[in-house]
C-alpha positions as CSV (number, residue, x, y, z in Angstrom):
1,X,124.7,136.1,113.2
2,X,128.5,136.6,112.5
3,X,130.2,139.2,110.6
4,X,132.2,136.4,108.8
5,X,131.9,136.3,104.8
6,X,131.6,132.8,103.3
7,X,135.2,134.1,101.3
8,X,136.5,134.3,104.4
9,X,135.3,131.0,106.1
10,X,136.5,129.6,102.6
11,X,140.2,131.3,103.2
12,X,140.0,129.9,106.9
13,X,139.4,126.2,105.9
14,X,141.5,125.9,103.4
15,X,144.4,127.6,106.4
16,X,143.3,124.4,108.0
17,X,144.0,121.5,105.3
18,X,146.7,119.3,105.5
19,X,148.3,117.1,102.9
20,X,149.4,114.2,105.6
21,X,145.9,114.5,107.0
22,X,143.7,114.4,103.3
23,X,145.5,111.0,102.5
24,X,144.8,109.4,106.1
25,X,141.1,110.9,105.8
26,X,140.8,109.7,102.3
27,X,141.3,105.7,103.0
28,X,138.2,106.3,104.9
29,X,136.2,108.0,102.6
30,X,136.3,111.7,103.5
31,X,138.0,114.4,101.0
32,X,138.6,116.6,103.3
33,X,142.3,117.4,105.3
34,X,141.2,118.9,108.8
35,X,142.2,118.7,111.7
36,X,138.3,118.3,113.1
37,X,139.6,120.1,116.6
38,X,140.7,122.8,114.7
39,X,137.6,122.9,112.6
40,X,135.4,123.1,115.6
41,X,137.4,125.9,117.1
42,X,137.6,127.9,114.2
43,X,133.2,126.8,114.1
44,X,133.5,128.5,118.3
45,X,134.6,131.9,116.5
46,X,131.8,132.1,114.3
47,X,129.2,130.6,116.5
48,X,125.6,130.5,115.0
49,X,125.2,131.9,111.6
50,X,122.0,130.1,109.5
51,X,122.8,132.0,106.3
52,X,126.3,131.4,106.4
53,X,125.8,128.2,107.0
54,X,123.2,127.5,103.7
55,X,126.6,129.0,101.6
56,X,128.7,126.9,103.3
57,X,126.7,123.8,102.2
58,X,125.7,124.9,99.0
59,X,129.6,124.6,98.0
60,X,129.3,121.2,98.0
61,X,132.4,121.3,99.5
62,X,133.1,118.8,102.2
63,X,134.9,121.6,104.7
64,X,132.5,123.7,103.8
65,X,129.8,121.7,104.3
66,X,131.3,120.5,107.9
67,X,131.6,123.9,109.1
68,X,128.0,124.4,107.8
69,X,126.9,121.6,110.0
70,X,128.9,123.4,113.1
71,X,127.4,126.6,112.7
72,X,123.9,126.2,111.1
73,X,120.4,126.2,113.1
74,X,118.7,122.9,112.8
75,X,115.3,123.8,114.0
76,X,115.6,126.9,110.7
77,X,115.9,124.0,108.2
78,X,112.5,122.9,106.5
79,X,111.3,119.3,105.9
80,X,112.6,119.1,102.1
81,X,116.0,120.9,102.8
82,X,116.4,118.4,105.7
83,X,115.8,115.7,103.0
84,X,117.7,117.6,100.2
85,X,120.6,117.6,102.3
86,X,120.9,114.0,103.8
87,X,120.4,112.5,100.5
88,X,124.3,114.6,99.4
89,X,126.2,113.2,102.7
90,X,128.4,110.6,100.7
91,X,131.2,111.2,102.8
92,X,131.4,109.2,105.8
93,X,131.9,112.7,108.2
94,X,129.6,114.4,106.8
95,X,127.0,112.1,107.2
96,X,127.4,111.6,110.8
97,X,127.6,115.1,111.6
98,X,124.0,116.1,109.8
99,X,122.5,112.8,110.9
100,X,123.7,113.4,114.9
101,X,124.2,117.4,115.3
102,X,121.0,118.3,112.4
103,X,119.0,115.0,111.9
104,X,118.6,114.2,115.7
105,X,118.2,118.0,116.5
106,X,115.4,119.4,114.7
107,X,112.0,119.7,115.7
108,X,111.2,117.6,112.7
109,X,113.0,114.7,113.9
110,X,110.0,112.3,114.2
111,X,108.4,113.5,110.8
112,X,111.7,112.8,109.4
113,X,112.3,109.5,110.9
114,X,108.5,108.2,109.4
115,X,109.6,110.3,105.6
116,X,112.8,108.5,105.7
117,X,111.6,105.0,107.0
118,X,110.8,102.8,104.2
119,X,113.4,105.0,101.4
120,X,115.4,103.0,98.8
121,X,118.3,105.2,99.3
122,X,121.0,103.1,101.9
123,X,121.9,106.6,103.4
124,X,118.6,108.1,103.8
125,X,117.2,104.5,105.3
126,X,120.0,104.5,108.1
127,X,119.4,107.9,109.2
128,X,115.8,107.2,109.6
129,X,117.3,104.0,111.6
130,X,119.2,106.5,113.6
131,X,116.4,108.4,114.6
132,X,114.8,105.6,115.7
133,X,117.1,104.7,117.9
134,X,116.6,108.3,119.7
135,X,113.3,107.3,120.0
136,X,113.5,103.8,121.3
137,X,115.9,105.2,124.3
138,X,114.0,108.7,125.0
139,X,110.1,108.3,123.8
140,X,109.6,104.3,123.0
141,X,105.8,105.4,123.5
142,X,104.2,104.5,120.5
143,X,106.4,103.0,119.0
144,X,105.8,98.6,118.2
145,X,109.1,97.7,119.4
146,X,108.4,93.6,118.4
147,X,107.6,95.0,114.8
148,X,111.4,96.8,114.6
149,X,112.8,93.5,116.0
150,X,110.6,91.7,113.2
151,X,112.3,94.3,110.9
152,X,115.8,93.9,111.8
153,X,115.7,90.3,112.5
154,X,114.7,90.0,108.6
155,X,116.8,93.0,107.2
156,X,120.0,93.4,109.2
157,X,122.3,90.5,107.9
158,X,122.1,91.9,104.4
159,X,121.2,95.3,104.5
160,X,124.0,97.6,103.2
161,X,126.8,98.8,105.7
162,X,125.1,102.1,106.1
163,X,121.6,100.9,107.4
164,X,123.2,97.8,109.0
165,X,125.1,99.6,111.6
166,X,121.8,101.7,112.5
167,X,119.5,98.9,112.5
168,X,122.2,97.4,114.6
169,X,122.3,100.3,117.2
170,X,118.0,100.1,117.0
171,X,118.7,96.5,118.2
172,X,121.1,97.1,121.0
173,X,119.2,100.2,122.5
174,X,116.2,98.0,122.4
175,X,117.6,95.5,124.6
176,X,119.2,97.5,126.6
177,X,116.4,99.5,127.5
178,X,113.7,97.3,127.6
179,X,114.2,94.0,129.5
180,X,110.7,92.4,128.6
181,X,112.8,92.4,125.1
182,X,116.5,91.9,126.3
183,X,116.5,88.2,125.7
184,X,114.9,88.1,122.2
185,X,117.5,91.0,121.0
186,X,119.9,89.0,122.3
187,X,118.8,85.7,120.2
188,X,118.7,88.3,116.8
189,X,122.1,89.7,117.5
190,X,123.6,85.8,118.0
191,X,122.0,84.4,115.3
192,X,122.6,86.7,112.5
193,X,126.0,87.9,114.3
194,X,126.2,91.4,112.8
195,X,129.8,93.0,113.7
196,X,130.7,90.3,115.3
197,X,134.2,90.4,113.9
198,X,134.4,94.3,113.9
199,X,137.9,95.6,115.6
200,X,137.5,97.3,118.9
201,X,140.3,99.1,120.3
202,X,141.5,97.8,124.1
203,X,139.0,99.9,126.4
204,X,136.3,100.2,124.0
205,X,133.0,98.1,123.9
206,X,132.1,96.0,121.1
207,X,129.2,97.2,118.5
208,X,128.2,93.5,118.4
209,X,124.8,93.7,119.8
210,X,125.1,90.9,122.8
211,X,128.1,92.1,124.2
212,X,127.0,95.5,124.0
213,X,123.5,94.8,124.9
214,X,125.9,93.1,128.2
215,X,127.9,96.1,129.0
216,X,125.6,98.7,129.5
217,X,123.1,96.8,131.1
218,X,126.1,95.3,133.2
219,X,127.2,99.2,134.2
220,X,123.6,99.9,134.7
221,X,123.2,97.2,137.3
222,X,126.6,98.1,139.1
């Protein structure tokens, strides 16, 4: 555990915000003005501190709260805080950082996933998505892959943006991990053509599940 006060962490990211940067952050949905390279070095300095990190987040304050995520222990956090705190990650960063660097860490990951599952809440729906996803590239045992196609094929063309793009990641990993189901992910992802249109920079692959689904199995085959 660090020395570091939560006054001082406090002083330290608000050293760190930047009009210019709040305003470009802020057309994508996240009050905060960091520079997230910064953020994460100034997370290196502190390294692991639980405690501080619960402050942190229980500012409410989107800094705060993505220090907290930098410097908190995941495996520390208890099946209703775990739920507590994913159902207050409104903003787009902070939301990606508890669902990828706390959600996907914990040791409570799969009880998660199942809590999560079937929840009315968008956000809390898409991280379960997430997890799944984990699961259907690392540990698919167990799991009725045909029945999350079933799912998807039904859900994804009008499930809101936050679920869609996990359901869509659940249907890409599928068929790029499982060939026995390639070609019926495939058939989902052109018929209800999910992302299709979304703007990929030159380089980049496309989240649209066939040409994705193409890509990687493309690289994997050499």
């Amino acid at each position: 555990m660090s020395d570091v006060t939560l006054d001082r962490a406090l002083a330290e990211l608000a050293a760190l915000e930047d009009p210019k940067m709040r305003a470009a952050n802020e057309k994508r949905g996240d009050d905060h003005g960091m520079n997230l390279s910064r953020l994460r070095a100034l997370a290196k300095t502190i390294k692991i501190d639980h405690p501080l990190a619960q402050e942190l987040w229980a500012t409410g304050e989107t800094p705060a709260r993505l220090l907290a995520l930098l410097v908190c222990r995941p495996k520390d956090f208890t099946a209703d805080e775990l739920d507590a705190m994913l159902r207050e990650t409104d903003p787009p960063k902070v939301n990606d950082w508890f669902v990828n660097y706390v959600a996907k860490k914990t040791p409570l990951a799969e009880e998660m996933r199942l809590r999560w599952f079937d929840d009315a809440d968008p956000t809390v729906a898409a991280a379960a998505w997430s997890l799944t996803s984990v699961r259907v590239v690392k540990d698919p045992d167990g799991l009725d892959l045909g029945r999350l196609l079933d799912l998807i094929e039904a859900q994804m063309k009008d499930a809101p943006a936050r679920p869609q793009w996990s359901m869509n990641e659940t249907l890409a990993q599928i068929g790029i991990h499982h060939p026995d189901l390639r070609e019926r992910a495939l058939a989902i992802g052109d018929r209800l053509q999910v992302l299709a249109d979304y703007p990929t920079a030159p380089g980049c692959t496309s989240p649209f599940a066939p040409i994705w689904i193409g890509e990687m199995v493309r690289r994997a085959e050499g």
